[in-house]
N, C-alpha and C positions, 0 to 999 in steps of 0.2 A: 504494500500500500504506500503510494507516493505522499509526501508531505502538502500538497495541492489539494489534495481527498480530504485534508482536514479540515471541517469547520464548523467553526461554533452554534449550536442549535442556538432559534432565532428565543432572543429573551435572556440566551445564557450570559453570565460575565466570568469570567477566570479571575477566582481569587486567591487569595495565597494557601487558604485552609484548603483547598480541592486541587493544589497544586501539592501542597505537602502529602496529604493523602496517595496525591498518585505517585508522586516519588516513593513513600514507604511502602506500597506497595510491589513496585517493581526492585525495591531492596531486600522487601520481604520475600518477593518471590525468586530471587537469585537463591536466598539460605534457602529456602524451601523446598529448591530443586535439587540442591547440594543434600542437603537433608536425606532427602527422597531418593537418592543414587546410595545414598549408603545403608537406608536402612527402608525396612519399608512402612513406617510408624509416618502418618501427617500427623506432625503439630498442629490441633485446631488454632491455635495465636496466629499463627503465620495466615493459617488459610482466613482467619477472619479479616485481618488487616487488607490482605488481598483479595477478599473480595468487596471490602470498603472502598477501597484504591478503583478496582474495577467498576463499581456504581458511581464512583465522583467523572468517569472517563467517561461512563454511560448518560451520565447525567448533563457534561457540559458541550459532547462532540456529536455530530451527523457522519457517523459515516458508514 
């Protein structure tokens, strides 16, 4: 998906709380993967911050 595909649903504004959100998310979900290769136990923490992350992504983009 090109970076042109991105765009803010009409009404949305990018604040820093749904900016942080989505960064911890995709930080969360690097441990998470890492996690997951070594053992086969998900941390529900992890999975819940990502899919916080993932409803702030859902909630401010069209794509």
């Amino acid at each position: 998906m090109s970076e042109e595909n991105w765009q803010l649903k009409d009404g949305a504004e990018l604040n820093i709380e749904d900016v942080a959100k989505i960064a911890c998310a995709l930080k969360s979900l690097s441990a998470y993967t890492m996690l997951a290769c070594a053992e086969e136990e998900s941390p529900e923490e992890l999975e819940s911050i990502v899919d916080e992350g993932l409803d702030a992504i859902n909630n401010l983009f069209d794509v």
